[in-house]
C-alpha positions in Angstrom: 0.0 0.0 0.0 2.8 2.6 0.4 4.2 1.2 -2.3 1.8 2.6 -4.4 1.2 5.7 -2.5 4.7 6.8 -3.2 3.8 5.9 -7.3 0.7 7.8 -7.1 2.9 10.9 -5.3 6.1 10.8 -7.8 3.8 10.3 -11.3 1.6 13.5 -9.6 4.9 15.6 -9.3 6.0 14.5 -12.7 2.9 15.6 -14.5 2.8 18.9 -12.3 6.8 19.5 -13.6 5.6 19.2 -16.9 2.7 20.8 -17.3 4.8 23.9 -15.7 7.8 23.4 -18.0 4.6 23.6 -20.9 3.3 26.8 -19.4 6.2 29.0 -19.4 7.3 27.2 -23.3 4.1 27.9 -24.5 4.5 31.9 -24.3 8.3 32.5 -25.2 8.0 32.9 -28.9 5.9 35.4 -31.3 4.2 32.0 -32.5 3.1 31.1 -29.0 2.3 34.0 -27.4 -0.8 33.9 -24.7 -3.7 35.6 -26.2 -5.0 38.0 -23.5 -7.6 40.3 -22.8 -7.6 44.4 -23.3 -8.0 46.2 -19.7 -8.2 43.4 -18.1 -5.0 41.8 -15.4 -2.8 39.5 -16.7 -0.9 37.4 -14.0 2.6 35.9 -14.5 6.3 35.3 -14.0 10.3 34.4 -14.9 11.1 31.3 -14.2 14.9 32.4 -15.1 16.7 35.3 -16.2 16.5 33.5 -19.5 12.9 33.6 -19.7 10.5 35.8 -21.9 6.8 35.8 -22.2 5.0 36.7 -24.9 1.4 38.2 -25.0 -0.9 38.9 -28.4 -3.4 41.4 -27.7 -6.5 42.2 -30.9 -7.2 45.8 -31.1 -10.8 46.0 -32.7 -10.3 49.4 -33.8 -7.8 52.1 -34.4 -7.3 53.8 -30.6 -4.4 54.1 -28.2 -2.8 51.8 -25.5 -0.8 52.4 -22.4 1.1 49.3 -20.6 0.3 48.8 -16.4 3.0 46.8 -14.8 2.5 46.0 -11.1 4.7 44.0 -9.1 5.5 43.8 -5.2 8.5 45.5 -3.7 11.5 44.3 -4.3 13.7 46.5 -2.2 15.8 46.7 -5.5 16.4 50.0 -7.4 18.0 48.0 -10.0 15.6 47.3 -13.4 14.6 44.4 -13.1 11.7 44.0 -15.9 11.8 44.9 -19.8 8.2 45.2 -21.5 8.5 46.0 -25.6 5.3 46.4 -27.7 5.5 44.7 -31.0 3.6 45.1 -34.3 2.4 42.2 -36.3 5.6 42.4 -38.3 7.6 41.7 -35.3 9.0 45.9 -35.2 9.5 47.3 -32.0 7.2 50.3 -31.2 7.7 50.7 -27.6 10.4 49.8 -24.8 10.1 50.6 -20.8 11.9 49.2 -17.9 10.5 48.4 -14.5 12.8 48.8 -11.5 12.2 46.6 -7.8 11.0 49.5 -5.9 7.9 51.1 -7.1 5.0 48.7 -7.2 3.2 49.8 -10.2 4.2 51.5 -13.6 2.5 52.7 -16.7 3.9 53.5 -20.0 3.7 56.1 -22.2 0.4 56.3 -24.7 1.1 54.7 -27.9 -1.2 55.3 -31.3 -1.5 52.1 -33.0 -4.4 50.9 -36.4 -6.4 47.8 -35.1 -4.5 45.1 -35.4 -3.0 42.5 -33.9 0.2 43.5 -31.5 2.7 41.8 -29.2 3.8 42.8 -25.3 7.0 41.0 -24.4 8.3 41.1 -20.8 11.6 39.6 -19.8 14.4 39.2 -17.3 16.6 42.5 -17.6 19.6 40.4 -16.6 20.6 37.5 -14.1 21.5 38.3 -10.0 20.1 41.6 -9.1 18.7 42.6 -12.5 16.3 39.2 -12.1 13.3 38.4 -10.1 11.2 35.4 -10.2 8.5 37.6 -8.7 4.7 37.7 -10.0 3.8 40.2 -11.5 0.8 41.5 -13.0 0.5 43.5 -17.0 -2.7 45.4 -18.0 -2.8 46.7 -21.5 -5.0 49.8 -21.4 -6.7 50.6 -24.5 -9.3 53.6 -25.6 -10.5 53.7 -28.9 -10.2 56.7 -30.9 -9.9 57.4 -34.4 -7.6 60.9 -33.6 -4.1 59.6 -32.6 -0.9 58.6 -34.2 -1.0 55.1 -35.7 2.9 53.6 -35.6 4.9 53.2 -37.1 4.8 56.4 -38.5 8.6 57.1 -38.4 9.6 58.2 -42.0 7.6 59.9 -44.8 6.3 56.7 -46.2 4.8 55.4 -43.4 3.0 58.8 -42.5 -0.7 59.1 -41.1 -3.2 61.2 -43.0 -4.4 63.6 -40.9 -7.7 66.1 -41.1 -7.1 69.5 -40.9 -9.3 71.5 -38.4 -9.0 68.3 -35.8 -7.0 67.6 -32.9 -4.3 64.8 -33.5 -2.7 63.2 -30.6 0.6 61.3 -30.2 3.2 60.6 -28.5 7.2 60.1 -28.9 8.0 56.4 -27.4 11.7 57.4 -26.8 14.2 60.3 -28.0 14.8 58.5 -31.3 11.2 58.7 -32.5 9.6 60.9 -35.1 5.8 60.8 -35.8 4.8 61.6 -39.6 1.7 63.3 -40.6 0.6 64.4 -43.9 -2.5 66.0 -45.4 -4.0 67.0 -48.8 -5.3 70.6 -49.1 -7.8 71.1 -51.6 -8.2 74.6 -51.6 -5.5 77.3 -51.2 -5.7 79.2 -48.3 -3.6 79.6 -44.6 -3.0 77.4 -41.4 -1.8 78.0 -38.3 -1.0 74.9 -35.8 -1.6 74.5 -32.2 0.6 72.5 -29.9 -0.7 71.4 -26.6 0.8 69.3 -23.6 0.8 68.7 -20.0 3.1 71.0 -17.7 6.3 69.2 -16.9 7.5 72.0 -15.4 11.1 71.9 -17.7 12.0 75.2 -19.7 14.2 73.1 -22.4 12.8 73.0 -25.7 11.4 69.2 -25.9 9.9 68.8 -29.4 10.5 70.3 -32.6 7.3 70.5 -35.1 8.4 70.9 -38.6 6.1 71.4 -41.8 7.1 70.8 -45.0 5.8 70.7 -49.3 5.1 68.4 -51.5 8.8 68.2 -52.3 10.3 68.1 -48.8 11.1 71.4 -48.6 10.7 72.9 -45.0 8.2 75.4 -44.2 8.0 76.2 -41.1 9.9 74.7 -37.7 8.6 75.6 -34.2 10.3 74.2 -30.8 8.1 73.4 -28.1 9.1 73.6 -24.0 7.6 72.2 -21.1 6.5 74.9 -19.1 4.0 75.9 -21.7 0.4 74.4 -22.4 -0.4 75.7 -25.4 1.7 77.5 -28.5 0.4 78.6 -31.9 2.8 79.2 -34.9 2.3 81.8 -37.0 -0.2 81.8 -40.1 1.6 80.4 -43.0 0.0 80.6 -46.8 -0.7 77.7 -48.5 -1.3 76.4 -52.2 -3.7 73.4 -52.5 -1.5 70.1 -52.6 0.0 67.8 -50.7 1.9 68.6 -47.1 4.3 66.5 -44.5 4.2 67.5 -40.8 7.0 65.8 -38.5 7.7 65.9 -34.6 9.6 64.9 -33.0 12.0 64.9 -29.4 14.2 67.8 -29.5 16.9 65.4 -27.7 17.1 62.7 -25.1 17.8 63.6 -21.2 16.0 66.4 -20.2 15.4 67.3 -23.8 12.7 64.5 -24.6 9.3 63.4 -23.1 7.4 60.7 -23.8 3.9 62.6 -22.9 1.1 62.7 -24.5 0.8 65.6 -27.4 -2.0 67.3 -29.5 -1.7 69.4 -32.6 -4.5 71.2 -34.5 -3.9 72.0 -37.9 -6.4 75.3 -37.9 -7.1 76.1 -42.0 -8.9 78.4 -43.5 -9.8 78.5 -47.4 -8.6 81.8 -48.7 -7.6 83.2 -52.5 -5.4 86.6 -50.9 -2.7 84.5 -48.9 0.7 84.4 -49.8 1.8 80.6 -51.6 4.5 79.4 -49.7 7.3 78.5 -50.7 7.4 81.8 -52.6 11.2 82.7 -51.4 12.3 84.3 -54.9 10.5 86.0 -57.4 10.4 82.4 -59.6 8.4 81.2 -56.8 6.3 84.6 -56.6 2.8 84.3 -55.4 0.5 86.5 -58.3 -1.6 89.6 -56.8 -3.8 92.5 -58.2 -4.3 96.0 -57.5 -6.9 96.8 -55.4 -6.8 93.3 -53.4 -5.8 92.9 -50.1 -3.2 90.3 -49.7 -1.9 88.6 -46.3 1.4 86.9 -45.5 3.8 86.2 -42.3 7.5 86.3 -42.1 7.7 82.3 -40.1 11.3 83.7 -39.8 14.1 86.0 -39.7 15.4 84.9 -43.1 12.1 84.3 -44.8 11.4 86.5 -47.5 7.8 86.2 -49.5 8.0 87.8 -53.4 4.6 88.5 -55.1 4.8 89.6 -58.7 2.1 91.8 -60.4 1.5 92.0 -64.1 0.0 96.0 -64.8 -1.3 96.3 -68.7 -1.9 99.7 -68.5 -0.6 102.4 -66.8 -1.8 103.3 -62.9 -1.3 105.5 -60.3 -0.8 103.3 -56.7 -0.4 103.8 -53.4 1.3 101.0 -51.2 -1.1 100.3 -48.4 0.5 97.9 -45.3 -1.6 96.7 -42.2 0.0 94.7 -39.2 -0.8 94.3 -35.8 0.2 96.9 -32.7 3.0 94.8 -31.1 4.0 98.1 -29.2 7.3 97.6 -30.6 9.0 100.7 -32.1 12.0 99.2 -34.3 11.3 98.5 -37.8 10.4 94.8 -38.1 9.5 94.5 -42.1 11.5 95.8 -45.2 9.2 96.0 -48.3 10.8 96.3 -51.6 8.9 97.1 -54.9 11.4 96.8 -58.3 10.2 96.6 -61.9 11.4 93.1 -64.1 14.5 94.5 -64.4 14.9 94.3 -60.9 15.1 98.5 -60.7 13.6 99.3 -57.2 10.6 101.1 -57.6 10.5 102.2 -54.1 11.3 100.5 -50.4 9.5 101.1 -47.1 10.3 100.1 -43.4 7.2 99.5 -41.0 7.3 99.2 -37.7 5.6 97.4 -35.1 3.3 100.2 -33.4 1.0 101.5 -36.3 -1.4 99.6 -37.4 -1.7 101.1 -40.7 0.4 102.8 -43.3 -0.1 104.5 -46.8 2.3 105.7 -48.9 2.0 108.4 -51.7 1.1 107.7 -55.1 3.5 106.3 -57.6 3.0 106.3 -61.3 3.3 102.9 -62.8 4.2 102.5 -66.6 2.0 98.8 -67.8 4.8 96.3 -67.3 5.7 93.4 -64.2 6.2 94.1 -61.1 7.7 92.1 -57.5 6.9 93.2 -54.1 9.2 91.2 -51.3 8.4 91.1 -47.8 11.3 90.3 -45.5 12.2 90.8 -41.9 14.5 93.3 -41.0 16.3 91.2 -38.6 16.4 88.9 -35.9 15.3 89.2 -32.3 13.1 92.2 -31.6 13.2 93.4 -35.2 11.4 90.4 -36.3 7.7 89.5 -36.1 6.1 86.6 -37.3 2.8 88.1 -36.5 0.3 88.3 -40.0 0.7 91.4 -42.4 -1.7 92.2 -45.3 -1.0 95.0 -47.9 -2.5 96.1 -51.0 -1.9 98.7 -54.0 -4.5 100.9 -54.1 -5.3 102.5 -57.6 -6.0 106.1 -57.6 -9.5 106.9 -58.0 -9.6 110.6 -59.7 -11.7 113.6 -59.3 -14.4 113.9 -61.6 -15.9 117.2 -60.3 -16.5 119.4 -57.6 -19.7 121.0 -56.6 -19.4 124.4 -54.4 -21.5 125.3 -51.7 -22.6 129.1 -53.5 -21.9 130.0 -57.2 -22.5 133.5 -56.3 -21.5 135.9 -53.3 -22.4 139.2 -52.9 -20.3 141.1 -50.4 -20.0 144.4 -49.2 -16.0 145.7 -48.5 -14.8 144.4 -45.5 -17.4 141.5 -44.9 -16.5 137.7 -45.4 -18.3 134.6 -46.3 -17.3 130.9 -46.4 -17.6 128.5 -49.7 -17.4 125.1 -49.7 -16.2 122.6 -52.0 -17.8 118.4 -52.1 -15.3 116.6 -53.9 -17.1 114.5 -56.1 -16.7 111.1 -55.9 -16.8 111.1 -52.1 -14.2 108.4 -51.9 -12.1 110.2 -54.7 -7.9 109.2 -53.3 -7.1 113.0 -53.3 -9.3 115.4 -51.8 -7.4 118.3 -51.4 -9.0 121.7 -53.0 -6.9 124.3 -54.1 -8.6 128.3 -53.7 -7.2 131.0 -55.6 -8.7 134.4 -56.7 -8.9 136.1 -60.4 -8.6 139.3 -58.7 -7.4 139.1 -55.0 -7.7 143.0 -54.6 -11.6 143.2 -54.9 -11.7 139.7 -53.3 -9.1 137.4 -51.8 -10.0 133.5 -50.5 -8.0 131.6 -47.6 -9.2 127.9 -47.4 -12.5 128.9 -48.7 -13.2 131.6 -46.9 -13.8 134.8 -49.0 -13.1 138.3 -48.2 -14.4 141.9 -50.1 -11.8 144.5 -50.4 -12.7 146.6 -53.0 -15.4 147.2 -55.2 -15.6 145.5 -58.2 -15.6 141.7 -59.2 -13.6 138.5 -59.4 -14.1 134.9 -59.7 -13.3 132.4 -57.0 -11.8 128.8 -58.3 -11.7 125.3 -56.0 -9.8 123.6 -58.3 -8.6 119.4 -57.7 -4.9 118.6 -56.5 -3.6 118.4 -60.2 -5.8 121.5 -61.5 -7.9 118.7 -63.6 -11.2 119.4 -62.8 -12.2 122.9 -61.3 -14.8 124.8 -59.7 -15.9 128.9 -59.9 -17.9 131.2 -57.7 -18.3 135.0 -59.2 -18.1 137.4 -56.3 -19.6 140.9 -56.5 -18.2 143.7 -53.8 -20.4 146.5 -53.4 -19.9 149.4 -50.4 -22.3 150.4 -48.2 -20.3 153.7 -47.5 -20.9 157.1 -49.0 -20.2 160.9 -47.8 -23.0 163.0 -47.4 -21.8 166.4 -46.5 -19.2 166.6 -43.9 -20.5 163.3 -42.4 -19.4 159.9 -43.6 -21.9 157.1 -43.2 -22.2 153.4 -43.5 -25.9 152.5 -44.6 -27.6 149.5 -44.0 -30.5 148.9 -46.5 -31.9 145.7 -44.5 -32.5 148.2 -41.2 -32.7 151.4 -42.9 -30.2 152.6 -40.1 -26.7 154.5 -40.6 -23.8 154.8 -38.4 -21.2 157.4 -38.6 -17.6 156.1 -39.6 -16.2 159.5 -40.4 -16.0 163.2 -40.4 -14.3 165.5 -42.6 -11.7 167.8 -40.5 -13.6 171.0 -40.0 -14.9 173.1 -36.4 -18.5 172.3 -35.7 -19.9 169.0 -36.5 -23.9 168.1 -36.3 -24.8 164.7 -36.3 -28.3 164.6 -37.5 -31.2 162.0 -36.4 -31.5 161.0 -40.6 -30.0 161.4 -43.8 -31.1 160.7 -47.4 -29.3 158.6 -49.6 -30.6 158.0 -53.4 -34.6 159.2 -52.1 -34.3 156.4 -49.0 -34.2 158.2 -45.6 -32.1 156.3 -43.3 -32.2 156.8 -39.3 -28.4 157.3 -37.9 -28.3 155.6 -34.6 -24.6 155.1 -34.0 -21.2 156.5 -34.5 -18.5 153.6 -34.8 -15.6 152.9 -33.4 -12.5 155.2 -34.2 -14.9 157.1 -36.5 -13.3 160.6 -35.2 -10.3 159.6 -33.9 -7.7 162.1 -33.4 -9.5 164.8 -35.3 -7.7 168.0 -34.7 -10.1 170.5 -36.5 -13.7 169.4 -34.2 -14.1 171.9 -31.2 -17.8 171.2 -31.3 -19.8 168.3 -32.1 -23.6 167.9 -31.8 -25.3 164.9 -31.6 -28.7 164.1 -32.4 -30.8 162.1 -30.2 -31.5 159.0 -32.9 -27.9 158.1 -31.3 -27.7 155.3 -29.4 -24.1 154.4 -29.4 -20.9 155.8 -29.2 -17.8 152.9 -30.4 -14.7 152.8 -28.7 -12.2 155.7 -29.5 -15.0 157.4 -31.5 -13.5 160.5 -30.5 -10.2 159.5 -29.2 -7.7 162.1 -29.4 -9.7 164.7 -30.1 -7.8 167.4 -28.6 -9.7 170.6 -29.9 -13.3 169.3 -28.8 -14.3 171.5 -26.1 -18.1 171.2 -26.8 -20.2 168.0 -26.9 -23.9 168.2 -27.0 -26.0 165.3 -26.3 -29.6 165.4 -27.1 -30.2 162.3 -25.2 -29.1 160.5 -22.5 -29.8 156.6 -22.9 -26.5 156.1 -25.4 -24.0 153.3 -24.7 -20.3 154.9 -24.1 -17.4 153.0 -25.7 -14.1 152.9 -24.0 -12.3 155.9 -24.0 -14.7 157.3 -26.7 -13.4 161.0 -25.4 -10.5 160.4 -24.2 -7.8 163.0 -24.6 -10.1 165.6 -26.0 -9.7 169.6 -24.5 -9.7 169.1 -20.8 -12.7 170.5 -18.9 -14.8 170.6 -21.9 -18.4 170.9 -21.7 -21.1 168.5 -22.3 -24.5 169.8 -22.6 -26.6 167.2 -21.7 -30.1 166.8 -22.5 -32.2 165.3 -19.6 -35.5 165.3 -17.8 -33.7 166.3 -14.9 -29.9 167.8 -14.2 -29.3 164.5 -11.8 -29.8 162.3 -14.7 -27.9 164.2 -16.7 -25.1 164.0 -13.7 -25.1 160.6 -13.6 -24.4 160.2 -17.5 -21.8 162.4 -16.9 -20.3 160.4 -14.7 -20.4 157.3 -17.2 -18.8 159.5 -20.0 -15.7 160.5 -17.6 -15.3 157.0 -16.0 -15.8 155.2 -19.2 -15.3 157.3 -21.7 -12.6 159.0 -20.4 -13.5 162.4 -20.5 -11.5 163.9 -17.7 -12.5 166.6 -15.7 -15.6 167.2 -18.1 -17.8 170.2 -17.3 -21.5 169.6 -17.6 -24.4 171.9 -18.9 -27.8 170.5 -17.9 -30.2 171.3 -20.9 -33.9 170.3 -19.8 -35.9 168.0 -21.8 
């Protein structure tokens, strides 16, 4: 009986031996790798540092995967584990190393088509670099049709991407580079956004780099750590075909395996630059009166446009950027003729908005504009610029506000002049006068000297088109008598502006003029001023103002006679005249009269003035 028991015990080990020994052959190969499940624990162990186990996992769909390795502490820092991810055709796509003293790892994301794919985990090494320890794998898979699908490593194997939607990827080590490529059907401009997660590292870690149809670069951007989001600059583009690559900038401190995201923002457009249009055989072809955009991606990028004229214009050289309250000059424009004879050059800096130059006379012939930085460093922007050449549009006539002006000598009266059309480039008017001595003008404003007549021109800034205005200067002044008057036909009312030098002087309450009676009720200002004949002046009591220095100077007057007492007083209207001279002043009663006296010597400074109270 324990005869057979120790059989039964020894044939039981035997088979237990071998159906180990079958477990760990069955996985070591590609051909007998252990299918197992997506997100779900996968148990296992080395037998021996010369063990490997292989595992096939079936994506269903395109999407991403990340490796889980857990394992219990080792108290070793040394690496003890090696996972690799395989494609079907046996090409590495990712390597990590698992050390004995954290408990769990997870790899970097990884892009991959559906497929079929291998994990391999082995020994890194025998003695300290081994452990028969279990361990546990999860493969981690998302489905999404937006990432990377490796290998994408060259130009061959790119992806084809969608423009306008966020791509995600990842570098699995400082060796990798992720191809993208996409077909643009329609010209236009695209800027691209580069997102990742903060590592808190100011070193440059990936390098984005766009380039043609025929490998040429683009555009290259570097991206740190410290930074969530960057967009490049706007770059023109022709319809076609286009590569983008990123990649690690380095390894060390220069790579990270995290996640990335990249939009590739487009826009349709016809009035963007066509890169690669670095010489003028490259040129992209513009228009006159066409706004046109374009960047500078960097300091020694220079964009040529070449416009064919086929007949003669008049332009102006309109440029629009951004305010980047930067004051150095930041773009160089050149304009030359096919002969390569510069037309003109402009510098632009980086605080107005918005520039126009003059007008230039172009013969019909081919033309290149070229765009370039001025420099590096702060006197270079890669910030959009749009320009266009404006054609002249000419004045075709001009209407004025009056095409008639009657004025009497000494007045003025403004004119005005509507350029016509209202959005003609040159608006400027040009006055003049056929006969400035009977009428002058002064930015439209028109002024009677003499009497007579004279035409008034507004004429446009090349004297093509003009405008007229016939003025007629008449005076209002005439000498009746002794007396000088300036009549007003509208009021029927004259004021005295002048006296013939002579003794006595009456100023009557009306005159006649051509059968009109007109009523004087003012002498103006200066009218008598330093009048050396007057000793007596009457003044009738129509009067009911006296100007400023009417009488000024005076020095002979030694008899004023007012016939009424309600008349304003200019300022020193009698000053200086024969001191103590009498005014006989005409009042109801002598203390009104008194207190107009005492206006006339405060006011009119009539000093020491005698009076002469005449009741009435």
């Amino acid at each position: 009986m324990r005869k057979h028991w120790i059989i039964a015990t020894l044939i039981a080990m035997v088979l237990f031996l071998s159906v180990k020994t079958d477990a760990f052959a069955n996985n070591d190969s590609f051909s007998t790798a252990e299918a197992i499940e997506l997100n779900t624990v996968k148990t296992d162990s080395m037998a021996d540092y010369n063990d490997k186990n292989y595992y096939v996992i079936n994506l269903p769909a395109d999407g991403y995967i990340s490796c889980t390795f857990s394992r219990g502490h080792q108290n070793n820092n040394n690496e003890l584990w090696r996972l690799i991810v395989y494609n079907k055709d046996e090409q590495e796509l990712l390597e990590d190393a698992f050390d004995g003293i954290s408990t769990s790892d997870t790899t970097s994301e990884l892009g991959l088509a559906e497929g079929v794919y291998y994990v391999r985990i082995k020994a890194n090494g025998s003695g300290s670099y081994f452990s028969n320890a279990t361990y546990s794998l999860k493969v981690n898979y998302t489905q999404s049709s937006y990432w990377e699908k490796e290998i994408n490593d060259d130009t061959a194997q790119n992806n084809r991407i969608n423009v306008n939607t966020k791509v995600f990827g990842s570098s699995s080590d400082y060796n990798d580079k992720d191809y993208y490529s996409i077909m643009l059907n329609e010209d236009g401009f695209m800027s691209i956004n580069f997102e990742r997660a903060l590592l808190n590292n100011n070193n440059d870690i990936w390098i984005l780099d766009l380039y043609d149809s025929n490998n040429e670069e683009i555009l290259e951007r570097q991206f740190d750590g410290i930074t969530r989001s960057n967009t490049t600059a706007e770059v023109g583009l022709k319809k076609g075909y286009y590569l983008i690559r990123i990649k690690p900038n380095g390894s060390g401190s220069y790579y990270s395996s995290t996640t990335y995201a990249f939009t590739l923002n487009f826009k349709a457009a016809d009035n963007w630059e066509k890169e690669l249009n670095d010489s003028e055989i490259e040129a992209t072809t513009i228009s006159i009166d066409k706004t046109f955009y374009g960047s500078t991606v960097d300091h020694s990028d220079k964009d040529y446009y070449v416009l064919r004229l086929n007949e003669a214009k008049n332009l102006s050289f309109v440029f629009n950027r951004p305010n980047l309250n930067l004051g150095n000059n930041l773009w160089i424009v050149r304009i030359s003729d096919a002969k390569n004879n510069e037309i003109a050059e402009y510098l632009y800096d980086g605080t107005t908005v918005t520039t126009k130059s003059g007008y230039i006379s172009y013969p019909a012939g081919l033309y290149y504009v070229r765009v370039k930085s001025n420099g590096s460093g702060s006197y270079h922007s890669d910030k959009t610029y749009s320009f266009s050449l404006e054609s002249m549009i000419d004045v075709t006539g001009i209407k004025l506000s009056a095409n008639t002006l009657t004025l009497k000598t000494g007045e003025s009266a403004a004119l005005t002049a509507e350029v016509i059309p209202a959005n003609a480039s040159i608006k400027t008017v040009n006055w003049s006068s056929s006969n400035p001595n009977v009428a002058s003008v002064s930015g439209g404003v028109v002024t009677g000297w003499n009497v007579g007549k004279a035409t008034i021109y507004a004429k446009s800034w090349d004297g093509v088109v003009s405008a007229a205005c016939e003025v007629t200067v008449y005076s209002t002044i005439k000498t009746i008598g002794k007396i000088t008057y300036d009549f007003n036909n509208e009021t029927s009312e004259a004021t005295v502006v002048g006296v013939k030098s002579t003794s006595k002087i009456k100023i009557p309450g009306t005159v006649k003029d051509s059968g009109r009676t007109y009523k004087v009720t003012a002498i103006a200002k200066n009218a008598m001023k330093n009048n050396k004949k007057i000793t007596e002046l009457d003044i009738a009591d129509s009067v009911r103002s006296i100007g400023d220095n009417a009488c000024s100077g005076c020095s002979k007057l030694k008899v004023v006679k007012l016939n009424g007492n309600n008349i304003s007083i200019g300022k020193n209207a009698f000053r200086k005249i024969k001191k103590k001279a009498t005014f006989k002043i005409k009042a109801k009663t002598k203390s009104k009269a008194k207190k107009f006296l005492k206006t006339i010597n405060k006011k009119g400074g009539a000093k020491n003035a005698k009076l002469k109270h005449i009741k009435g």
